[in-house]
N, C-alpha and C positions, 0 to 999 in steps of 0.2 A: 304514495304508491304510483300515483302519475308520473312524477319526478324519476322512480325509479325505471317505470317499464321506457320513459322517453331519453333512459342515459344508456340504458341497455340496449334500445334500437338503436343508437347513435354508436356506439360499441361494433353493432352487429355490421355496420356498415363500415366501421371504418377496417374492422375484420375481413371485409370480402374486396375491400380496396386494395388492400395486401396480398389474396388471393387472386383477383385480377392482373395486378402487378408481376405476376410468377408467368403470366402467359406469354410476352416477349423474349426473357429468357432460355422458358424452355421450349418454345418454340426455335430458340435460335440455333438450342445444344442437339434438337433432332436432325436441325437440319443440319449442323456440323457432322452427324451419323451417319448422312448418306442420304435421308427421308429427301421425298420429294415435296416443295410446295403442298402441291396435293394433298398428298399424305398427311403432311402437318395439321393443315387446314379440317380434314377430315375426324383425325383422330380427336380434334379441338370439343368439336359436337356431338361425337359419334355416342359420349358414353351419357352426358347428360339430354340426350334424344333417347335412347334405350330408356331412361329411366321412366320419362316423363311419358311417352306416350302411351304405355300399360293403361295409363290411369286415364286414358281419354276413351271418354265412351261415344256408340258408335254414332249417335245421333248428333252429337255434337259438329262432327266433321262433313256434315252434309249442307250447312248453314252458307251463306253467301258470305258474310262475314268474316266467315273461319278460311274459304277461299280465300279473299282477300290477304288476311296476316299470313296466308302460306307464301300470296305472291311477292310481298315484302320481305319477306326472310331470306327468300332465294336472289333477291337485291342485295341482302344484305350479305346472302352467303357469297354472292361477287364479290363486294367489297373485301373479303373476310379471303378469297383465294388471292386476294391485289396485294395486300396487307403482308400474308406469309409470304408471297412473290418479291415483294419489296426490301427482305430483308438479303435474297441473293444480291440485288442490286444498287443497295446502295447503305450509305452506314446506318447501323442498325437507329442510333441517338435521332437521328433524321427522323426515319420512319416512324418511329415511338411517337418523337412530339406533333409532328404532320396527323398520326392516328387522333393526337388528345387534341388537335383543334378541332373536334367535331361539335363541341359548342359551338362555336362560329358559323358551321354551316346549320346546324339544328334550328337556330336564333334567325338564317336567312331565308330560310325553308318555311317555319314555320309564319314569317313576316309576306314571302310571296306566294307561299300553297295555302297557308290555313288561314290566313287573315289574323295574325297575330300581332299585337302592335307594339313598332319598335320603340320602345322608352328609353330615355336618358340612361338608365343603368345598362340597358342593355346594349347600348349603343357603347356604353365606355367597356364594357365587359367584352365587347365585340372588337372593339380596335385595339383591347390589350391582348387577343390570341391570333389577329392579323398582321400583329405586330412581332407576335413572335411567331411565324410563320415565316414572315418575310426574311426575321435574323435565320429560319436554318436554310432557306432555300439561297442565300450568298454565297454561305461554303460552298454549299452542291455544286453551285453555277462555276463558281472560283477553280474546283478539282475537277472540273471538266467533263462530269454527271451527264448524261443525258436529259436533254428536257420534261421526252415522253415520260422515262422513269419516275421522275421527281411528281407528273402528273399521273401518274399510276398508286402511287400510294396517297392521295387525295378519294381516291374509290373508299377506302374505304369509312373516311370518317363520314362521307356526304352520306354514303350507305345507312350507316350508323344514324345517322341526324333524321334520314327521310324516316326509317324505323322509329323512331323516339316521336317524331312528330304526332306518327298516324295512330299510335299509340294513346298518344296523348290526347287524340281527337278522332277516334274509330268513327265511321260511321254506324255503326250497332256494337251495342256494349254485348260482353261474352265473358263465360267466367275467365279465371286468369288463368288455370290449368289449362282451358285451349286456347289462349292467347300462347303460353309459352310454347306449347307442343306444335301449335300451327306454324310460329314462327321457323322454331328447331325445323320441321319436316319441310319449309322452303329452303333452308340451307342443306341438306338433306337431297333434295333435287337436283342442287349444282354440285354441291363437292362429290356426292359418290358418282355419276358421270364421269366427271371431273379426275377422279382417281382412277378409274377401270381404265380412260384411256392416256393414261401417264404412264412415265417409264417404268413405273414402280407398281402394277396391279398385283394384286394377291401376295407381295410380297409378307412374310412374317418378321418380325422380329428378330436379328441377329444374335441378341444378346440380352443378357437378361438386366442389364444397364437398359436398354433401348426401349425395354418393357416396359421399365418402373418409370422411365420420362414419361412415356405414353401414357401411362396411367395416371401422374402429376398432370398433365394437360386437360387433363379429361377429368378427373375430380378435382383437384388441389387447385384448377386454374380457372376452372369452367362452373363442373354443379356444386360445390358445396358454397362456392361464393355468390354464384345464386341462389340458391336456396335462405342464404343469411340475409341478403339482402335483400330478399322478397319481405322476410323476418323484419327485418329493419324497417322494411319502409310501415310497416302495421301501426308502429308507435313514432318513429321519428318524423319532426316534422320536413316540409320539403327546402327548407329553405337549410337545413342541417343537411340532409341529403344530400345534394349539390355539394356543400360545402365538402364535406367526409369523401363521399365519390370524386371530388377534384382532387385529390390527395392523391391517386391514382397513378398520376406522370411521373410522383417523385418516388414510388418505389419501385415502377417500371424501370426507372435509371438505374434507382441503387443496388436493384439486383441483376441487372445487366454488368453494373462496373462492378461488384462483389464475385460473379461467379462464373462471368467471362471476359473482365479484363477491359473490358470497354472507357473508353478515356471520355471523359466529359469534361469539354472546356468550359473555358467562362459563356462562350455565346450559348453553347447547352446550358447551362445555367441560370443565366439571366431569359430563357425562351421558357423556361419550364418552371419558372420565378410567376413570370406573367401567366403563364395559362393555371397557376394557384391561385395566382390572387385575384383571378376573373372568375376565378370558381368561387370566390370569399366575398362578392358581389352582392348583395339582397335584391334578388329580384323579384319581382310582382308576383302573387301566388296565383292567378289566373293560370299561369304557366302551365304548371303541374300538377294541377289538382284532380285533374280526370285520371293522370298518369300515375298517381299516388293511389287510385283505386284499383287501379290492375297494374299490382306490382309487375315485374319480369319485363317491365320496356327497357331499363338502363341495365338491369343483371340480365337480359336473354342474350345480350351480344357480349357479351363480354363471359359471354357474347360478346363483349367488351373481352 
């Protein structure tokens, strides 16, 4: 029965890996629609924030704590405006695998904010998605990319990594229904500002194509892959986790090159080789073992 509930988390997860995966592409067919940044970014949270915070009660949200993950989330909803921004500017394969090195910064963050200590695997796991960082940022350099640009979509993995940290090591533990909803309601802060004053406020939906994206972004990319993977993590162990959740970059690709034509060379390739197999790494279980108790730190950004 063990055996089974811990093949079924590991299922669940690699279920929401694929659901995550769906959020680059359709992010990118909104924005071929006309959506602004903004918009994209907003619509991202908008439906799995609705859901989540019904369920939060009032006392909860009064806690220093819950302050706290609100103020992280609105970091992270930075990152997360940098992210959809990056896809006007520069090629999409770029931005995808710069988003999935946020292991690298998670591993540097938590080594000089949380007193995490860097160990041999972590270190080889760390120089194999620096490594491929460095293969996409050549092209970029090569095609005459701007610098700033290229350093614009690093916002949002670092974002992503400081989230997962603190997560990992809250100062006051909180159930994990207001860990998620505090997080969502700091993203929440920046993106709707963020959209009232872009080109596109109150804009509706042109088309009932434009709709059903919007709705794919927001359930299909957003809540039901968190939700599976809050699921997942109940019975999977963390070292599975990681693994299934690194699987991530490569359906990001496949459905980028499947449903928009996106070419992926060999240095795509071999960039997105490495940040798998640094996900296939065993690393130390001190890591995540706080973060395994309050699911929603790696499924609220993706949230991812």
């Amino acid at each position: 029965m063990n055996r089974q509930r811990r093949e079924s988390g590991e299922l669940l997860i690699l279920i929401s890996a694929v659901g995550f995966g769906l959020s680059p592409m359709l992010g990118q067919l909104l924005l071929q629609q006309g959506l602004t940044p903004e918009a994209v970014a907003l619509f991202r949270f908008l439906i799995p924030t609705l859901i989540i915070l019904p369920c939060l009660r009032s006392r909860e949200c009064l806690s220093a704590e819950y302050l706290r993950t609100v103020l992280i989330g609105a970091v992270a909803g930075c990152g997360m405006l940098a992210y959809f921004y990056c896809f006007v500017l520069l090629p999409a394969t770029t931005v995808i695998l710069i988003y999935y090195s946020y292991p690298l910064f998670a591993m540097l963050i938590g080594w000089f904010a949380f007193r995490q200590t860097m160990t041999r695997n972590r270190l080889i796991s760390a120089a194999m998605i620096l490594l491929a960082v460095m293969l996409m940022l050549e092209p970029a350099e090569a095609a005459g990319l701007s610098f700033w640009s290229a350093m614009l979509a690093f916002a949002a993995p670092v974002a992503f990594a400081l989230l997962l940290n603190y997560f990992a090591r809250p100062v006051e533990a909180i159930a994990p229904r207001s860990r998620m909803s505090g997080s969502l309601l700091g993203h929440m802060l920046i993106l709707v500002p963020a959209y009232l004053i872009s080109d596109q406020p109150f804009a509706l939906p042109e088309s009932d194509s434009v709709l059903l994206l919007i709705l794919a972004i927001g359930i299909l990319a957003a809540a039901l892959p968190q939700y599976l993977f809050a699921r997942g993590c109940m019975s999977a162990s963390m070292e599975r986790i990681a693994t299934f959740s690194s699987t991530e970059v490569v359906f990001a690709l496949l459905f980028s090159a499947l449903f928009l034509g996106t070419e992926i060379g060999r240095i795509e390739m071999i960039a997105s080789g490495l940040i798998l197999m640094a996900g296939f790494i065993r690393l130390e279980p001190d890591d995540g073992a706080r973060l395994k108790q309050q699911p929603g730190g790696h499924s609220l950004i993706h949230e991812k």
